[in-house]
C-alpha positions in Angstrom: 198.0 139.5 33.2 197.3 143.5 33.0 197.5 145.4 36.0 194.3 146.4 36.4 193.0 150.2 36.7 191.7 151.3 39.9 189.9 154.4 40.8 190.0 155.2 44.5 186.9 157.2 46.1 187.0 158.3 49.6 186.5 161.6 51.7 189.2 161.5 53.5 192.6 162.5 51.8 195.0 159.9 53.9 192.8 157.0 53.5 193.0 157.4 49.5 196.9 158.3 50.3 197.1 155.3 52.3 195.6 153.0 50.0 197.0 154.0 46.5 200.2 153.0 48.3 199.2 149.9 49.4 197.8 149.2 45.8 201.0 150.6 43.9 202.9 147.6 43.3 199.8 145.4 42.1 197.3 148.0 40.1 197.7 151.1 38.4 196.0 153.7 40.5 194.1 156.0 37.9 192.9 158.5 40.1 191.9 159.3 43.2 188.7 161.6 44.4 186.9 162.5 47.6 182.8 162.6 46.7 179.9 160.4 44.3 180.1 162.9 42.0 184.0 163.6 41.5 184.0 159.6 41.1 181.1 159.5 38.0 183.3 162.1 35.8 186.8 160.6 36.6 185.6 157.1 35.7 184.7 159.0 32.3 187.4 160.3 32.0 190.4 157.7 33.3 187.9 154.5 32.3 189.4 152.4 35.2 189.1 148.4 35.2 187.3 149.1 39.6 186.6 151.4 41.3 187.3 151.2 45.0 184.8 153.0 46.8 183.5 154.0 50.6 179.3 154.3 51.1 180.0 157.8 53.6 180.9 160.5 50.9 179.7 164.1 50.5 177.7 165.4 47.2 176.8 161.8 46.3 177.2 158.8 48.3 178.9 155.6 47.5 175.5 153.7 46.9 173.6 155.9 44.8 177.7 156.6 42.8 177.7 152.8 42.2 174.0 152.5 40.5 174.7 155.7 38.4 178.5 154.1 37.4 176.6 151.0 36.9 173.9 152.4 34.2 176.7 154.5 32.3 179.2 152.3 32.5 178.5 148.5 33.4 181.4 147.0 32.8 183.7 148.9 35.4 183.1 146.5 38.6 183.2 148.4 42.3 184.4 147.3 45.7 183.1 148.7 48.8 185.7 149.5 51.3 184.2 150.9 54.6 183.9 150.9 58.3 180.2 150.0 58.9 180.1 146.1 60.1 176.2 146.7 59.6 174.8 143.5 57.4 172.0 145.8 56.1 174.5 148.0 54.3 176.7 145.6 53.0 173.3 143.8 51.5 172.7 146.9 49.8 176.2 147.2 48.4 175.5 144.2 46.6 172.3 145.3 45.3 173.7 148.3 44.0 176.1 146.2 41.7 179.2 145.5 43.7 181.7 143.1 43.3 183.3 143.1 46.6 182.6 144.5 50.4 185.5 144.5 53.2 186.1 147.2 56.1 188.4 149.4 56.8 189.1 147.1 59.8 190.3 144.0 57.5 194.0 143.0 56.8 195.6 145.1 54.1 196.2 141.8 52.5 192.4 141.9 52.0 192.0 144.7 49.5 194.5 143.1 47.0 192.9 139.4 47.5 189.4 141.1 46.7 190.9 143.0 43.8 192.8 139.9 42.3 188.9 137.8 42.6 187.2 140.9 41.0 189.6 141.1 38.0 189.3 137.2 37.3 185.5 137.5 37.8 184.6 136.8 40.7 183.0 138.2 44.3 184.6 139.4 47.4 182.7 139.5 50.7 184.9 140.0 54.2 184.4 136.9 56.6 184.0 139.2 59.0 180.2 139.8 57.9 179.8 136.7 55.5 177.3 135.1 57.9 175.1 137.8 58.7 175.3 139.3 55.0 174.1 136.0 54.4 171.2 135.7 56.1 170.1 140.0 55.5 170.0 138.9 51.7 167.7 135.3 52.4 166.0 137.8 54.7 162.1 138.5 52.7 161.8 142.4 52.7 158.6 143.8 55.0 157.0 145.6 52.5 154.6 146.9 54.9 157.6 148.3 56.5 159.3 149.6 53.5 159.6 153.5 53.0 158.6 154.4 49.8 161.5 154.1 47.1 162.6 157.5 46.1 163.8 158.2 42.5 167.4 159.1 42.3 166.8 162.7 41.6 165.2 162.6 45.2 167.7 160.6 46.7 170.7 163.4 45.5 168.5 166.2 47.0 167.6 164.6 49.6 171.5 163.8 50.3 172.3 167.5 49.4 169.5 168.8 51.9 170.6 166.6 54.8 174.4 168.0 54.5 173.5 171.5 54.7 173.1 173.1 51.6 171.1 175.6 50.7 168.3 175.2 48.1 170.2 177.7 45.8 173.0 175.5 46.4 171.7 172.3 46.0 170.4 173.8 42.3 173.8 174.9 41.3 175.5 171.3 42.0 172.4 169.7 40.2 172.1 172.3 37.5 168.2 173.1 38.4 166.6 175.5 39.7 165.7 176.2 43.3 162.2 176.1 42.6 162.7 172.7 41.4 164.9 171.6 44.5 161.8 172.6 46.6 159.4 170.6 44.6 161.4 167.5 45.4 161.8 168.5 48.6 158.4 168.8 49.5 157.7 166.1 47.1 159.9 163.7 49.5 158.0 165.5 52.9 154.4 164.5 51.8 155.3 161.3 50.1 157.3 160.2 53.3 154.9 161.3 55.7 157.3 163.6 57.2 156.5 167.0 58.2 160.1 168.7 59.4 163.6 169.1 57.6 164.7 167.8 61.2 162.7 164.4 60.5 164.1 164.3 56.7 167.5 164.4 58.0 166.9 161.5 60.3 165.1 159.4 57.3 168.2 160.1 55.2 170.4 159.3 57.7 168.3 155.7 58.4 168.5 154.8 54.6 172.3 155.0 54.6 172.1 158.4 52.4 174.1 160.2 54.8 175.8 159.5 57.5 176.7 161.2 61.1 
């Protein structure tokens, strides 16, 4: 069988060090990158078989990497390697397309058995929230409850804005202009009911956008 190509994504340079080691003697590790976006153009450009991804990462997070990856390129599957146990967030993970969710807790010996079911088609989920992943995805959604769905160009400013960067900022990594980046911005405030950039931080921080 091919090795299979995998494209590592995580912020933290000995994490992707530590795991394209691990990986070595199994896959052929294409790359390795540190935000959403750095992912999206080295998947372009290094078309790897997965992409193994955390949700925390600056510029573009690993949710809102793996809808964009899976509307330009469907075929690449992704496993979510991270260190939230909550059920919510891996429930999204597998809305968003993955193939696989485990923590950064699990046995080493995990990551390779969820890249071996991935390549021969199938799904990985950790035991260690099978269960409760279980019962959040049976689980009807409140739609009284429900914030209203932003589009994805809010989403990226919304992430951009609750990291720290400038509106002139935020336009040069999205290539618009700051005028725009307000619109959305205030867009998101009124739409949201939220009247502070303190309260937007806290609402992107509550839809997994960003993290603390």
């Amino acid at each position: 069988m091919r090795r299979p190509r995998v494209l590592l994504a995580d912020d933290h340079r000995l994490v992707r060090e530590a795991f394209a080691q691990l990986l070595e003697a199994d896959c052929d590790v294409v790359g390795a990158v540190a935000d959403g976006r750095a992912l999206l153009e080295a998947a372009r450009a290094l078309y790897p078989d997965i992409v193994v991804l955390d949700i925390a990462m600056p510029l573009l997070n690993g949710l809102d990497a793996a809808r964009r990856l899976r509307q330009i390129m469907p075929e690449v599957k992704t496993i979510f390697l991270t260190v939230s146990e909550d059920p919510e967030l891996a429930a999204a993970a597998l809305r968003a397309g993955a193939a696989g969710f485990l923590l950064k807790s699990s046995a080493a010996s995990e990551l390779l058995q969820a890249i071996r079911d991935v390549t021969e088609g199938r799904s990985y989920i950790t035991p260690l929230v099978g269960r409760d992943l279980i019962d959040s995805l049976l689980r009807p959604l409140d739609a009284t409850k429900a914030p209203r769905e932003l589009s994805a160009r809010q989403r990226e400013v919304l992430q951009l804005l609750a990291e720290g960067h400038t509106m002139k900022e935020i336009a040069h990594v999205l290539k618009i202009t700051p005028r725009t980046v307000a619109f959305h911005k205030y867009t998101m405030m009124k739409a949201l009911g939220i009247t502070s950039s303190a309260a937007l931080v806290q609402f992107a921080v509550k839809e997994h956008i960003v993290s603390l």
